[in-house]
C-alpha positions as CSV (number, residue, x, y, z in Angstrom):
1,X,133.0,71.6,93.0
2,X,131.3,69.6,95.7
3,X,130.6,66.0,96.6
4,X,127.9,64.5,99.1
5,X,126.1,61.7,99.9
6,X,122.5,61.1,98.6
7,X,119.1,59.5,100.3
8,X,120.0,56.3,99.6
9,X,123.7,56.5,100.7
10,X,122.3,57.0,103.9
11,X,120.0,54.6,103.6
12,X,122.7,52.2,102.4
13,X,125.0,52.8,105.2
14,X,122.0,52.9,107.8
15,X,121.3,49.5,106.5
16,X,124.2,48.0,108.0
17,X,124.0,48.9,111.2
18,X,121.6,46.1,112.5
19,X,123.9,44.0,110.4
20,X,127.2,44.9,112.8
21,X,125.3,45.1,115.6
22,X,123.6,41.2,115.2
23,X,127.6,40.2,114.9
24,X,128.7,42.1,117.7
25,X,126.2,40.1,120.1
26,X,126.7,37.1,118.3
27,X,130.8,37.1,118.1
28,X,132.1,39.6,119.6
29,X,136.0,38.7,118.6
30,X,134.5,39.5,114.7
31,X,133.4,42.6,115.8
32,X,136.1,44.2,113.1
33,X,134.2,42.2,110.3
34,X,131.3,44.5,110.7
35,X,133.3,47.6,109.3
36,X,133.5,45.6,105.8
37,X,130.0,46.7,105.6
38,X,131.0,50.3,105.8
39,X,134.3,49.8,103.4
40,X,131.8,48.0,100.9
41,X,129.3,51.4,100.9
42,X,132.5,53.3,101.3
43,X,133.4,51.7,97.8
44,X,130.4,51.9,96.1
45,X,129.8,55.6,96.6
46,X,133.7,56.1,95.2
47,X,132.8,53.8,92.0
48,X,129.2,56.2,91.8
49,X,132.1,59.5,91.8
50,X,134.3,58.1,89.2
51,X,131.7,56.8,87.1
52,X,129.8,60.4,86.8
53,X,130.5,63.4,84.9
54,X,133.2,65.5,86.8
55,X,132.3,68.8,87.7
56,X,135.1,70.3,85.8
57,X,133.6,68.6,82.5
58,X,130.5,71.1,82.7
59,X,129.7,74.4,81.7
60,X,126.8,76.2,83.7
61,X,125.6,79.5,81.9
62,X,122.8,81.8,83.0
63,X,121.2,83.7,80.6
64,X,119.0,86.9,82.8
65,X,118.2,90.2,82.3
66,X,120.3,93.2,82.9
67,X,117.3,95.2,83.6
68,X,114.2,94.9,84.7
69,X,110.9,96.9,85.6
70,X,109.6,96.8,89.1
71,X,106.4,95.0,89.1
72,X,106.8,93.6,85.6
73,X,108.5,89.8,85.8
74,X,111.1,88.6,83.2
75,X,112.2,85.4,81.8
76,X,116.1,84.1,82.1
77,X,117.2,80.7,80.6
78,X,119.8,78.0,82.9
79,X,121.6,75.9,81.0
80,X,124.3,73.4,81.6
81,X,126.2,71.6,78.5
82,X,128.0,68.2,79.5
83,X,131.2,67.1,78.4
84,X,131.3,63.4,77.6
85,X,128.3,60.6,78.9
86,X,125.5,63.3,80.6
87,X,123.6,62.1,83.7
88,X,119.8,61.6,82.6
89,X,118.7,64.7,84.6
90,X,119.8,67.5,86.6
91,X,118.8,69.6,89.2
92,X,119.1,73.8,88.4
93,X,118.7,76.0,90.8
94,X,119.2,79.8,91.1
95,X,119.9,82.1,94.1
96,X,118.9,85.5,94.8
97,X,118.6,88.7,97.0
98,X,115.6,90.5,98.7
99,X,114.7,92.1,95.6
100,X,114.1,89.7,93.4
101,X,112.2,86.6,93.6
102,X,113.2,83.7,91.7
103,X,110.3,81.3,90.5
104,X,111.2,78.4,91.0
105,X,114.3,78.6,93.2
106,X,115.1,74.5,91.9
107,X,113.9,72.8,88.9
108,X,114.8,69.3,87.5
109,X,115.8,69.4,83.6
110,X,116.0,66.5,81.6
111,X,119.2,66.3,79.9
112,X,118.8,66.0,75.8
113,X,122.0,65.7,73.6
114,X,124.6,66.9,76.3
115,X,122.6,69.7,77.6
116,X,120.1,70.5,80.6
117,X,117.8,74.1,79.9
118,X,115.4,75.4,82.3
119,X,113.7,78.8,82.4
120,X,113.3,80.8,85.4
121,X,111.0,83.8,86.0
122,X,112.7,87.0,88.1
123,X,109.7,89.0,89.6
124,X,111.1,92.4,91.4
125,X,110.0,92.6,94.2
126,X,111.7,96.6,94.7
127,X,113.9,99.2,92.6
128,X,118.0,99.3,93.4
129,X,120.7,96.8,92.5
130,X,119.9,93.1,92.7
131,X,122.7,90.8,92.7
132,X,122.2,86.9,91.9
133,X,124.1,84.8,95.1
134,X,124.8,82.3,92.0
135,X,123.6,79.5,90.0
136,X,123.8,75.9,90.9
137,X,123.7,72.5,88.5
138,X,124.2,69.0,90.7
139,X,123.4,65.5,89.3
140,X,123.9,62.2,90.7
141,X,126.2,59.0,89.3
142,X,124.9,56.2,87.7
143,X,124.4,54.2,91.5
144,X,122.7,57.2,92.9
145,X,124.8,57.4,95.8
146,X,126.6,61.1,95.1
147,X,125.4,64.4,94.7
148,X,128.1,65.8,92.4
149,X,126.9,69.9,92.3
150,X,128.9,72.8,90.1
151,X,128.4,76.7,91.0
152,X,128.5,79.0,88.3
153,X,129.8,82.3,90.2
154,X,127.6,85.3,90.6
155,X,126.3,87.3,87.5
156,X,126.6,91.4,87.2
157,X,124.0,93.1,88.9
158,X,120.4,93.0,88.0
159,X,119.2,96.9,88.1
160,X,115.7,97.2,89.6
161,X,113.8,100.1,87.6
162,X,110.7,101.7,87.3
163,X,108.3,100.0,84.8
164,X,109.3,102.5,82.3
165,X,108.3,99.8,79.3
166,X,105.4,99.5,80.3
167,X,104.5,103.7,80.9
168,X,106.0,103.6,77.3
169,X,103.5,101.0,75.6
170,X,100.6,102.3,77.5
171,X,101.4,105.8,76.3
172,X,101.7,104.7,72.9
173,X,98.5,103.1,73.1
174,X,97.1,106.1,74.0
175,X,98.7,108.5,71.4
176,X,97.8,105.3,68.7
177,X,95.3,106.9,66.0
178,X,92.1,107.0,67.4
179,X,93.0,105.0,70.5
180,X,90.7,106.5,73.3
181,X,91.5,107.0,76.5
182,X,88.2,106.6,79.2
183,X,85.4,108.6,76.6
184,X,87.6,110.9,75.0
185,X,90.5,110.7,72.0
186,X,93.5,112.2,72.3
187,X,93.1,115.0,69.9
188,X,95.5,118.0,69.5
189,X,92.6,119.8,68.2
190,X,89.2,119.5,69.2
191,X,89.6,119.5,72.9
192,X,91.1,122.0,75.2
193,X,90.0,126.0,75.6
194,X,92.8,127.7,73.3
195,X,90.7,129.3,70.3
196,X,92.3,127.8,67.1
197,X,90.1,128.3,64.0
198,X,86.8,128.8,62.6
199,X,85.3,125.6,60.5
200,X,81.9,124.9,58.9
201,X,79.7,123.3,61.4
202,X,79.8,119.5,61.3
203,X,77.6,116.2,63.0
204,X,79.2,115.8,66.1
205,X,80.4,119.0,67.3
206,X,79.6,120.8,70.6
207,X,76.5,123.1,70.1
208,X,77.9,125.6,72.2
209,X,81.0,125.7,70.2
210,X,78.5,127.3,67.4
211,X,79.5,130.9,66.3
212,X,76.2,132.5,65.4
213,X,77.5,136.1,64.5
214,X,79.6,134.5,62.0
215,X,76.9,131.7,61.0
216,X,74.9,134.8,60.0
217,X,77.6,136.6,58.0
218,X,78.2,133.1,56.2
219,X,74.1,131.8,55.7
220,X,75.3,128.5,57.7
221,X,76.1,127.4,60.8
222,X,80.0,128.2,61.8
223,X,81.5,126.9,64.5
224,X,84.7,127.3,66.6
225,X,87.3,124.6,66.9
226,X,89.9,124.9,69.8
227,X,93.1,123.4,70.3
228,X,94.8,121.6,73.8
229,X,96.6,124.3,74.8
230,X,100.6,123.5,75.8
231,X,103.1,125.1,77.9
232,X,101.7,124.2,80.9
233,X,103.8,123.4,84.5
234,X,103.2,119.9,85.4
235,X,105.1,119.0,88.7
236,X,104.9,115.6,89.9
237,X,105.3,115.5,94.0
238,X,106.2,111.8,95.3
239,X,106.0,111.4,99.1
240,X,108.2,109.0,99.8
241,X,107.9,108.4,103.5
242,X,107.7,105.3,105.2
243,X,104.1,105.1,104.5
244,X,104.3,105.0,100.9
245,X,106.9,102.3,101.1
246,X,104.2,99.4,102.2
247,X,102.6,97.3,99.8
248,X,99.6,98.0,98.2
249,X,98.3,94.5,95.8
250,X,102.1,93.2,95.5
251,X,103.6,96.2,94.9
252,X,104.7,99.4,97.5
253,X,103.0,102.8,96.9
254,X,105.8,104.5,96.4
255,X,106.6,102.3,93.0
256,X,103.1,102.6,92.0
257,X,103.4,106.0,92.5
258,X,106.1,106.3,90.3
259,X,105.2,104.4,87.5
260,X,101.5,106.2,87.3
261,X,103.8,109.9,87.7
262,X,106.2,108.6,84.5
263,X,103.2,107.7,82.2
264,X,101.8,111.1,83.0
265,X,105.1,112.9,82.3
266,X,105.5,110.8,79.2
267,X,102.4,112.2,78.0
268,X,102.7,115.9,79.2
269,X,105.9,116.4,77.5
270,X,104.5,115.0,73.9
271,X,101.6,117.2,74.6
272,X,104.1,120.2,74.9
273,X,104.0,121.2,78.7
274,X,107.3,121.3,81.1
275,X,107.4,118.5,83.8
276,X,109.4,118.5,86.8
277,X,109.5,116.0,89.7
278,X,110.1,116.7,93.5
279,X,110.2,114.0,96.5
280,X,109.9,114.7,100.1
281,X,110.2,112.8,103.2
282,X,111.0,114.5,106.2
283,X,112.8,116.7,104.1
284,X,112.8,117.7,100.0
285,X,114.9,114.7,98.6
286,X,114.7,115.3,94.6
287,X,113.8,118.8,93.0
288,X,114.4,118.9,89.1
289,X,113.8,121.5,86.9
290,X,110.8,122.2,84.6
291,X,112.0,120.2,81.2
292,X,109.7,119.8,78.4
293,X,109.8,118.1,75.0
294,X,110.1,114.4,74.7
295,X,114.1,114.0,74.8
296,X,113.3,115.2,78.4
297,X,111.7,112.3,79.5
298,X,115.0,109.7,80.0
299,X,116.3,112.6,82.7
300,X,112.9,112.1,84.4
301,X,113.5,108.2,84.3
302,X,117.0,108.3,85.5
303,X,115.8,110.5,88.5
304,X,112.9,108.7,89.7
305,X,114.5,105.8,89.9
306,X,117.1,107.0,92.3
307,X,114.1,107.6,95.0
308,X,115.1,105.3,97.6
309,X,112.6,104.0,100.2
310,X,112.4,105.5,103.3
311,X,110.9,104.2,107.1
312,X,111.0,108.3,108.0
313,X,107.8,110.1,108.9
314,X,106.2,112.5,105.9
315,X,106.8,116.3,106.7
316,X,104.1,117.8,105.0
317,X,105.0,121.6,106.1
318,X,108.1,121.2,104.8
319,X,107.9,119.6,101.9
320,X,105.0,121.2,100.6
321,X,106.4,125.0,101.6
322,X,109.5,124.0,99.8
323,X,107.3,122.6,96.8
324,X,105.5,125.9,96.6
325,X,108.8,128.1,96.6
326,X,109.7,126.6,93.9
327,X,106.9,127.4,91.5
328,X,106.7,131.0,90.0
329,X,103.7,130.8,87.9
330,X,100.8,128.8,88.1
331,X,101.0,124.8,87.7
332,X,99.2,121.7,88.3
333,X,100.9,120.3,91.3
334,X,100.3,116.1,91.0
335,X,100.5,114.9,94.7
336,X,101.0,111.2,95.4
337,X,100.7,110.7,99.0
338,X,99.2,108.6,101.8
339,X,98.0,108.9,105.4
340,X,97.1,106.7,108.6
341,X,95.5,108.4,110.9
342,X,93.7,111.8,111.1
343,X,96.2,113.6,113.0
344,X,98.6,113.5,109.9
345,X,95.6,113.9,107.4
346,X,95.1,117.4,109.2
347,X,98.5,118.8,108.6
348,X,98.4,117.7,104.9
349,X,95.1,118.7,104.2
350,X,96.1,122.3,105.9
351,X,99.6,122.7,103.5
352,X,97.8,121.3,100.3
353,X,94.9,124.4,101.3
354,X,97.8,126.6,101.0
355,X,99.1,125.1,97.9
356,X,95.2,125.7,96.2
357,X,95.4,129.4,97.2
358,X,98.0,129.5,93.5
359,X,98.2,126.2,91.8
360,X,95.6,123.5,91.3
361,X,96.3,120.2,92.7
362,X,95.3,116.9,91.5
363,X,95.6,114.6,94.9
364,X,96.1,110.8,93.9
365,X,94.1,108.2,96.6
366,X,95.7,105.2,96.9
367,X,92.7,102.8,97.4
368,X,93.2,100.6,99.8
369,X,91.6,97.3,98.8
370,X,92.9,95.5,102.0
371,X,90.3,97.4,104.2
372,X,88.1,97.5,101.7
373,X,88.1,93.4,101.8
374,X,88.3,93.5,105.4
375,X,84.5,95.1,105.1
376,X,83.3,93.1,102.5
377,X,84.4,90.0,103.9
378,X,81.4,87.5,105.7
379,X,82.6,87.3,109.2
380,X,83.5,83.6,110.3
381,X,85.1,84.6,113.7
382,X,84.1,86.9,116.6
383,X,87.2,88.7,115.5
384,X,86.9,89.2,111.8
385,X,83.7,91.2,113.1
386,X,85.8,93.8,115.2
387,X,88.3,93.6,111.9
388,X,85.4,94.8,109.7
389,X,84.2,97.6,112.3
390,X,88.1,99.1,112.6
391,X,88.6,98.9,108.7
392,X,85.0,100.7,108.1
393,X,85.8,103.4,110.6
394,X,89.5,104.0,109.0
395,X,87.7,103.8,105.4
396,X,85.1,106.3,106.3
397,X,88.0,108.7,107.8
398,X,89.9,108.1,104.6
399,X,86.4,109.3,102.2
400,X,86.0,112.4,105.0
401,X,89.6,113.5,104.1
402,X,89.0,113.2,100.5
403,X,85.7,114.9,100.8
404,X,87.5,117.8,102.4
405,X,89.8,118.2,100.1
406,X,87.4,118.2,97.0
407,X,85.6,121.2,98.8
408,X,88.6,122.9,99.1
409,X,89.0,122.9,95.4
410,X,91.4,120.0,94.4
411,X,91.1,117.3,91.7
412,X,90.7,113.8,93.3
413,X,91.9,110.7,91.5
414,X,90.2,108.0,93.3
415,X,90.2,104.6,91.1
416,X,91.7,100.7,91.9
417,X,94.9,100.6,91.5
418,X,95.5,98.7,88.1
419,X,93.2,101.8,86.8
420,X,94.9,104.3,88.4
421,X,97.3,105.5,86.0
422,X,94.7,105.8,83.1
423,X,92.3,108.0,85.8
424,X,95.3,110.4,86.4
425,X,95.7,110.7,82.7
426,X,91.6,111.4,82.0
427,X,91.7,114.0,85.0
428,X,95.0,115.7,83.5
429,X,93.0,115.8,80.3
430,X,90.3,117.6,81.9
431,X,91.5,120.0,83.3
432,X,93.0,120.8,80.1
433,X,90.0,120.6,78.4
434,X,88.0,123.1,80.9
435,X,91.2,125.6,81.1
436,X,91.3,125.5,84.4
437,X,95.4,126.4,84.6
């Protein structure tokens, strides 16, 4: 419970200064007659308190989430129910920590049939525990002279998780009957290199799928169906260093990362291939198993979302030696890093190299449409031109890296970033598709 003035108590009692001090100068023995002035606000404000519903007589509940996705905003409800005669309006208002944003921190509800509601949106703004600093209701008495303000106390926390709702309903999407995906359906049979069966040629098939020993033994034209083949090692490797951890359009890389690496192990598991996840900063931080079949993926979930942030440096030797130690067959190795600056570039173009020599690595780009705006952007300043010229020189490093990389032999997923995801699922598909495991 708390109690303070309002505007115009200020006002009031501000009023009555000029008042005392005319009297003063005019009579100074009635100088104790000014301080009726101050009794008579004094009073007014007390009648305002007594006349207003007491804090005690409300009830302030706050209806929010338990859990949310990062980068996917959620609705919670405010309400405060009045006992007796209700104020017209009230003001609702909702504290909270750096990772969440609450939209809008105070609102002013009109109060219908005893009760105030207002909504308010939660936006996470990164993963880990939020907790709410508490929920506030104040109104003012019928003179407008008091602030009379209840605190509801802090709710549980608010875990901050990957968007996994979202990988799910995208992935359903894509596993939907005939839903494509880019220019190709998700088939279990039709796509892939593992010989399944031999079918009568139909409109629509690949002539180079055609069989013609056994079209000539049959008098028509037989052709060979293949199936996706399954079994494969998918590893997802998240750097997690203190690059990945800056934002990239509202969100940080590293969450980005994460929710594009989930959607693809979601998929790789119902496709039948065993998916593990390793992190690495300065040092391996997370190294699961190989798990495959569906009832796999929560493990996945509850791991990634223990990758904290980090503001250390990326070791790529180490991590990616420690990577390739753990792999004892071949596997597509899905690397989601990032670099500044061609020194670092060097070291991790020299350890994924090394990685090629056995595995086949898919290397995610992050896109960075910041410098990419800085280009595009008409110059209006002497400065914005020298802007443009460093952001085309650190864009032009970034494609010389990539093209590097592509001559060495990896896959390159290079798309903006609310595409990214469904890229990394058509390149995964393609590779199945060419059998290049």
């Amino acid at each position: 419970m708390r109690l303070y003035p309002t505007r115009r108590a200020i006002g009031l009692m501000a009023a009555g200064a000029p008042i005392a001090l005319a009297v003063a100068v005019a009579a100074p023995g009635m100088w104790t007659a000014a301080a009726a002035w101050i009794v008579l606000a004094a009073g007014l404000m007390l009648v305002d308190v007594l006349s207003a519903p007491p804090p005690r007589a409300v009830t302030l509940v706050a209806e929010l989430p338990r859990v949310i996705g990062v980068g996917r905003p959620q609705t919670g409800r405010i309400t405060a129910a009045f006992e007796g005669r209700p104020p017209a309006v009230v003001e609702l208002a909702v504290g909270s920590d750096a990772r969440l944003t609450a939209t809008p921190e105070r609102q002013t509800a009109p109060v219908r049939g005893g009760r105030a509601e207002a909504e308010v949106t939660l936006s996470p703004q990164r993963r880990g525990e939020s907790r709410l600093e508490g929920v506030w209701a104040r109104w003012r008495g019928p003179l407008g002279l008091v602030w009379l303000q209840r605190q509801a106390p802090p709710s549980g926390p608010v875990a901050v998780t990957p968007d996994v709702a979202g990988v799910k309903e995208q992935a359903l999407r894509l596993f939907a009957r005939d839903a494509p995906l880019g220019a190709k359906p998700l088939l279990d049979r039709g796509e892939g290199s593992d010989f399944h069966a031999l079918k009568e040629f139909q409109t629509g098939m690949d002539l180079g799928d055609i069989d013609w020993k056994q079209s000539a033994r049959h008098g028509k034209l037989i052709g060979r169906e293949y199936r996706t083949e399954r079994n494969h090692h998918v590893l997802l490797a998240l750097d997690t260093g203190r690059l990945m951890s800056t934002p990239v359009v509202g969100l940080p890389r590293i969450d980005r990362a994460i929710n594009a690496a989930l959607l693809l192990a979601f998929v790789s598991l119902r496709m039948g291939d065993r998916v593990g996840l390793f992190a690495f900063d300065a040092r391996p931080r997370l190294a699961s198993g190989l798990a495959s079949g569906p009832a796999a993926f929560p493990l996945l979930q509850k791991l990634a979302a223990g990758i904290d942030y980090s503001t250390e440096e990326t070791n790529f030797t180490l991590g990616l030696t420690a990577l390739a130690g753990r792999l004892d067959r071949r596997a597509v190795v899905v690397v989601f890093t990032d670099f500044a600056d061609t020194t670092s570039a060097e070291l991790m173009v020299e350890n994924v190299a090394r990685l090629m020599r056995t595995h086949l690595v898919l290397f995610v780009v992050f896109r960075d449409e910041e410098l990419e705006s800085l280009v595009d952007r008409p110059p209006q300043e002497p400065d914005d031109v020298s802007r443009a010229v460093i952001a085309e020189r650190l864009l032009k490093q970034r494609e010389a890296v990539t093209a590097r990389l592509r001559r060495l032999g990896a896959q390159i997923v290079d798309a903006p970033m609310d595409s990214l995801p469904t890229a990394l699922l058509n390149s995964y598909f393609d590779v199945k598709r060419r059998g290049l495991v």
